[in-house]
N, C-alpha and C positions, 0 to 999 in steps of 0.2 A: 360525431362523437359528442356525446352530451357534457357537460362541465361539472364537474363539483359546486357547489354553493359556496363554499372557500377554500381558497388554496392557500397553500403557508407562506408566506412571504417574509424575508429578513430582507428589511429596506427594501433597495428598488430591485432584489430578486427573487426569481419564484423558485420554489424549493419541492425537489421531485426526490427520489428513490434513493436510499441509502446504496453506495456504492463499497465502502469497506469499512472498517469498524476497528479500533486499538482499545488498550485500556485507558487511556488517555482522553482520545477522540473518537468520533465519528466524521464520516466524510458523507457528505450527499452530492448529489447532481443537481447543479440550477441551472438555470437562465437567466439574465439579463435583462428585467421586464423593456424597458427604454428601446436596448439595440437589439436581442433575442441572442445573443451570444454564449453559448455552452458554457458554463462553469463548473469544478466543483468546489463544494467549501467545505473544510474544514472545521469541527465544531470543538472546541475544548469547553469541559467545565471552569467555571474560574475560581471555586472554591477548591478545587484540586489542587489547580496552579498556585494558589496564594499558602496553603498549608503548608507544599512542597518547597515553598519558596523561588519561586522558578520564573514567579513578575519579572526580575530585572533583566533573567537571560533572556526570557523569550521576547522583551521587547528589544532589546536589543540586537537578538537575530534575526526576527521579522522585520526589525526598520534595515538591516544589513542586506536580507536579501531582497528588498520591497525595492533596495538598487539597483541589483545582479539582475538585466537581462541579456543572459547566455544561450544559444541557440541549443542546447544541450540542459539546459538546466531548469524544469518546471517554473513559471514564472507565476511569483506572486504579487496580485494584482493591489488589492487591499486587505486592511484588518478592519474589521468592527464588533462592538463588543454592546452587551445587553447587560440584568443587573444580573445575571447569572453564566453567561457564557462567554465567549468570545468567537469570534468566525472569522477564517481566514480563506482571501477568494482565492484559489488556485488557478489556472490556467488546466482546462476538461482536454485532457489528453486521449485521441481516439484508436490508436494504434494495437493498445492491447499490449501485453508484458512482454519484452523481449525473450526470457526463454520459455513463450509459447512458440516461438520457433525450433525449438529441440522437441519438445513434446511433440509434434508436426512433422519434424523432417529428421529430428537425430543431430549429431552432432554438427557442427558449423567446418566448413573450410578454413584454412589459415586465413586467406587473403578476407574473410568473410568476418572471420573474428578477430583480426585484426582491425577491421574499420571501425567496428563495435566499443573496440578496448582502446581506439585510437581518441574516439569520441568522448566518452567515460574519462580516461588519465587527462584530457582537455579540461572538460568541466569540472571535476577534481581537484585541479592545479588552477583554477580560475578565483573556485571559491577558496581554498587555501590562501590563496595570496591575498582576500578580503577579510582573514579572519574565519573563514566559516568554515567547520567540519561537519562531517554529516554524520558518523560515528554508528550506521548503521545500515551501511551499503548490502541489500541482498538483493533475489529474485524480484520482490512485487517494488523495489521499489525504480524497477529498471523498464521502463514503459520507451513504447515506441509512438509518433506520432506520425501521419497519416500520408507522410511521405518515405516511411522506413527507417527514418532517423532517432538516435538513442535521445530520450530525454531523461533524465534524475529527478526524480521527485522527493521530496521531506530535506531536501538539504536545509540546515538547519534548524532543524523541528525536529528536530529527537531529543532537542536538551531536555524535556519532560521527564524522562525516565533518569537523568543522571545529575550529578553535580561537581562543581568545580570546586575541590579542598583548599585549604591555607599552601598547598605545596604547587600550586600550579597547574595541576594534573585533575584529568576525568576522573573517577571514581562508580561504582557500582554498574555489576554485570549488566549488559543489554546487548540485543538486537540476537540473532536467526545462530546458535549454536556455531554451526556449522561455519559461518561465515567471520566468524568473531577471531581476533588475532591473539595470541598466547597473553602479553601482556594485559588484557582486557579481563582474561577468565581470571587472572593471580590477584587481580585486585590490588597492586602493590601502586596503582595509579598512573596515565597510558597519556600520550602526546594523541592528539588527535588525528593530525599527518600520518604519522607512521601506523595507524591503528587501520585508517581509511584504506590507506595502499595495500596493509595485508587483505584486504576486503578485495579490492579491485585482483588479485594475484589470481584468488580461489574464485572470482565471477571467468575470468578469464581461462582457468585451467577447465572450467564445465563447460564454457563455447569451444574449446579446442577436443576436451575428452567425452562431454555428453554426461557425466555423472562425477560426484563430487570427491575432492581430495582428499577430504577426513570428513569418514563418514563412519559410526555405529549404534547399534541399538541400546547398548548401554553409556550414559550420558559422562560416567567417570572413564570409561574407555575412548572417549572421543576427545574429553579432554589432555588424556594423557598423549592423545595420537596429532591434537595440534599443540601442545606444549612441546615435542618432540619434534614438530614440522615434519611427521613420519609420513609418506606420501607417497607412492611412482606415477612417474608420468608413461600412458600410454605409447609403445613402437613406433606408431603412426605419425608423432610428433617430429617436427626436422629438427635438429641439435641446437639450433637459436630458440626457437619457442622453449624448448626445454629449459635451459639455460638463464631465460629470461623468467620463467616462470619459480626459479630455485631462486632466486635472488632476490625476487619478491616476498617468496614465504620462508623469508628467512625468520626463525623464532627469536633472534634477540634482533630490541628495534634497532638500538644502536648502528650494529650494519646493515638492516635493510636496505635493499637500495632505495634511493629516495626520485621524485620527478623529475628534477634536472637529468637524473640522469637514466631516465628508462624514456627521457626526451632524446636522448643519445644514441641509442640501443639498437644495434643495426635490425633485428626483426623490426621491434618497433618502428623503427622511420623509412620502409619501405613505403614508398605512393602515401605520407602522410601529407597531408593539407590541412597546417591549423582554418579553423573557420574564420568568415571576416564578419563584424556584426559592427554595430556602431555602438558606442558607450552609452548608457542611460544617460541624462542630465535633467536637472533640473525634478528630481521626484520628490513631491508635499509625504511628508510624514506628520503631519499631524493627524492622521483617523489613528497612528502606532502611539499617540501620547494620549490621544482622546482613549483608548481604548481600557488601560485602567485607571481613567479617572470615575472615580464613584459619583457620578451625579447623573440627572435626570437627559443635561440639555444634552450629553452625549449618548444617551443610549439609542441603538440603531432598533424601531418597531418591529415588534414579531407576529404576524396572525397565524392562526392555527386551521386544519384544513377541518370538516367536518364529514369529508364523504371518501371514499378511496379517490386515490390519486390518478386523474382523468392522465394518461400515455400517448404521447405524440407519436407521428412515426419515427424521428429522430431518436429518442430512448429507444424505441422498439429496435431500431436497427444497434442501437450500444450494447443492447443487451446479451447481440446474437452469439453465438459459440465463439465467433474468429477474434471477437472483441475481447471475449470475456471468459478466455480457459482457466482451469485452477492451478495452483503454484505447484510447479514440477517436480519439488522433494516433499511436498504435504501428501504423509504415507503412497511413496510410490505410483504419484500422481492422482489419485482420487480428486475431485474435484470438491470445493467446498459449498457451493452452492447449486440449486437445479431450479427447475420451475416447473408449472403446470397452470394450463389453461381450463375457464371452470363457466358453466353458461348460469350456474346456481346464483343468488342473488347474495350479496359482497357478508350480509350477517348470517344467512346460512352456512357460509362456507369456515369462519370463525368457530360458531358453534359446533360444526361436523370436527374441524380440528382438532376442539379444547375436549369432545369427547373421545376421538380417537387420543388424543398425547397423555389424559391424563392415567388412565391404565396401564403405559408405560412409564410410569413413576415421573411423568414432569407436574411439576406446577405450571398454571401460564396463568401470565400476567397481559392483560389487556390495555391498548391505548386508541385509539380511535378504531384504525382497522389496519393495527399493528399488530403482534403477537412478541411475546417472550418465552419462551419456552424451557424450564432451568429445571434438569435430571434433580433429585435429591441426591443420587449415589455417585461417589464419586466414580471416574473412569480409569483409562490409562495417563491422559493427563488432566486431571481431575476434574469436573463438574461440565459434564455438558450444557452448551446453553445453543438455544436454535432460537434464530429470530426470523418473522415471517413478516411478510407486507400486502397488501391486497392492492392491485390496479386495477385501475377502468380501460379496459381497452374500449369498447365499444357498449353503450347501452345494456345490451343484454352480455356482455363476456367480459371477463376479470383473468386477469394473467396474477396468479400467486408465487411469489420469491418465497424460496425457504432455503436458511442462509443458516451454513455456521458461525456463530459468533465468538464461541470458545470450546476447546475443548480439543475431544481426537475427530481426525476427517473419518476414518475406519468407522468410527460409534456414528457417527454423524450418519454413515451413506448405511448401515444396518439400521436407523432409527426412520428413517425415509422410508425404507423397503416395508418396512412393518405401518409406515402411517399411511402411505399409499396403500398398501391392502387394505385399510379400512378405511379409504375414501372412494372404494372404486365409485359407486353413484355421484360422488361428484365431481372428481376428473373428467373434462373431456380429453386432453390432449396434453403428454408429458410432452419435456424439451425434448426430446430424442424422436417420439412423432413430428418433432416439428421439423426438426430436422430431416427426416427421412422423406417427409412430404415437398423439401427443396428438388 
């Protein structure tokens, strides 16, 4: 496989393929140049962070969780910060999102979602007790690692989007609708505890029933239908799950049931084995103090790549279906991202795109052998944006990502169908051939 002339590099890692994308952040996939060990990181602007005023929490929940290693809980490795961004190394989780097991096989067994939710209210109750909330428990953030076992990722790294008032309490809507707890939509300001649990109630009711509790197409109907905790639970369920899962989405926090005692809970502590792990000790936080200090001696070097980005076979294999389904309620499973294989040379296949998209009313914006792609019209959820990437598989072959970035999944996979018709000469091979060719 021939190399690029330069790859990107933040410090001693090498920096490959956008992995998922927030308003916030970006996440990539690195490596380890020294040991070769998977990563991904986390990218925030730091002119966001500082507007929002969000410096003190997020250093202070990056140095909190840069503690927490939970066998359950995404481990954060380090922080480092440039004079414009900041990066946080994650721990490259290979498993793929746990409910791409529903998408797969359908609804879970008790005894099935039960170890799942056993795992979850563990690490939940671990970081609780350090202070840390995660205030934005859904699907993508519920990853499996490569043993089958639930890991949590963004625990505390949501404080981006919210703030903490003179009264104690969270403040301003966030995280997946559907997943959000009564007190969180009222805005009247939410304990982070009790906010989390409602989260874990309705993760747990979709491993038990396969689709969700309060769910509608109209966004003020949905909130009135979990303000109301208006909800049934499927036949199939035995009278404990039931019962356990009422007590959880209870809409005033006040009596929600709380950890202790869903610790108690006879479903729950059927075959439960807290996990045994050793305690961190002794963790340097100073790269989390270095990080917004504004000066030279701390910033961590950034090079830039100049050619598409030369594919291991380790991406290749991250990339494939079983790693990388799309989120199970983004419109009725549609997937958000697809690919295509192209023998064309990495600036033809840019220029074949930018005249295929722009007809379809995008702008595109170009960055080495990146792509932007931003509809002007608004949509269902306003302003589609498609981001694309160009790889080097091999000399002569380029594997192209084309990724929703924002917007509707629906617009996204009709915007596709129409840009693939006018690539046919330069597709060789979509995901789905490739697949069918296993």
């Amino acid at each position: 496989m021939s190399q690029p002339k330069i790859k990107r590099h933040v410090g001693k890692y090498e920096v490959g393929r956008t992995i998922g994308e927030g308003t916030f952040a970006k996440v990539k996939f690195a490596r380890n140049s020294k040991t070769g060990e998977p990563v991904a990181i986390k990218i925030l602007d730091k002119d966001k962070v500082l507007k929002n005023k969000m410096a003190e929490q997020i250093k202070r929940e990056v140095a909190t969780m840069k503690l927490i290693k939970h066998p359950h809980v995404v481990r954060l490795y380090e922080v480092m910060g440039s004079k414009t961004k900041i990066f946080i190394v994650l721990e490259f989780v290979t498993g793929g999102e746990l409910f791409d097991k529903i998408v797969n096989h359908g609804r879970m067994s008790e005894d099935e979602a039960r170890r799942y939710f056993q795992q979850l209210i563990n690490a939940v109750d671990y970081c609780h007790s350090r202070g840390v909330y995660h205030r934005d428990l859904k699907p993508e953030n519920l990853l499996l690692d490569a043993y089958g076992n639930l890991k949590v990722s963004d625990f505390g790294l949501s404080a981006l989007s919210q703030q903490v008032r003179d009264d104690g309490l969270l403040h301003t809507t966030c995280g997946t609708p559907n997943y959000v707890a009564p007190e969180v939509l009222n805005d009247s300001g939410y304990d982070g505890a009790t906010a989390d649990l409602w989260s874990c109630g309705v993760i747990l009711f979709v491993l038990l029933a396969g689709y969700l509790p309060f769910d509608d197409s109209n966004l003020m109907n949905l909130y009135k239908k979990i303000s109301a905790a208006e909800f049934t639970c499927p036949p199939w369920l035995s009278f404990s799950a039931m019962k356990l899962i009422t007590r959880i989405l209870d809409p005033n926090p006040m009596t929600r049931i709380t950890i202790p005692e869903i610790l108690e809970d006879e479903w729950f502590k059927k075959g439960y084995k807290p996990p045994v792990f050793v305690e961190q000790e002794d963790t340097n936080l100073d790269d989390v103090e270095a990080v917004f200090k504004d000066s030279e001696e701390h910033h961590v070097t950034e090079k830039k790549e100049e050619q598409p980005t030369a594919m291991n076979a380790f991406e290749l294999i991250s990339m494939s279906r079983g790693l990388n389904l799309g989120n199970l309620f983004d419109e009725q499973g549609f997937k958000r991202e697809t690919r295509f294989t192209s023998k064309c040379a990495a600036n033809e296949i840019i220029n074949k795109i930018e005249q295929a998209a722009k007809p379809l009313g995008f702008d595109v914006h170009k960055k080495n052998y990146k792509m932007r792609l931003e509809n002007m019209k608004a949509g269902r959820k306003g302003n589609l944006n498609i981001a694309t990437e160009i790889f080097q598989v091999a000399p002569s072959l380029h594997m192209v990502e084309v990724r929703k970035a924002k917007g509707d999944t629906l617009e996204f996979h009709k915007f596709y169908k129409n840009l693939s018709t006018s690539l046919d000469n330069v597709v060789w091979k979509t995901e789905e051939d490739m697949q069918e060719a296993k």
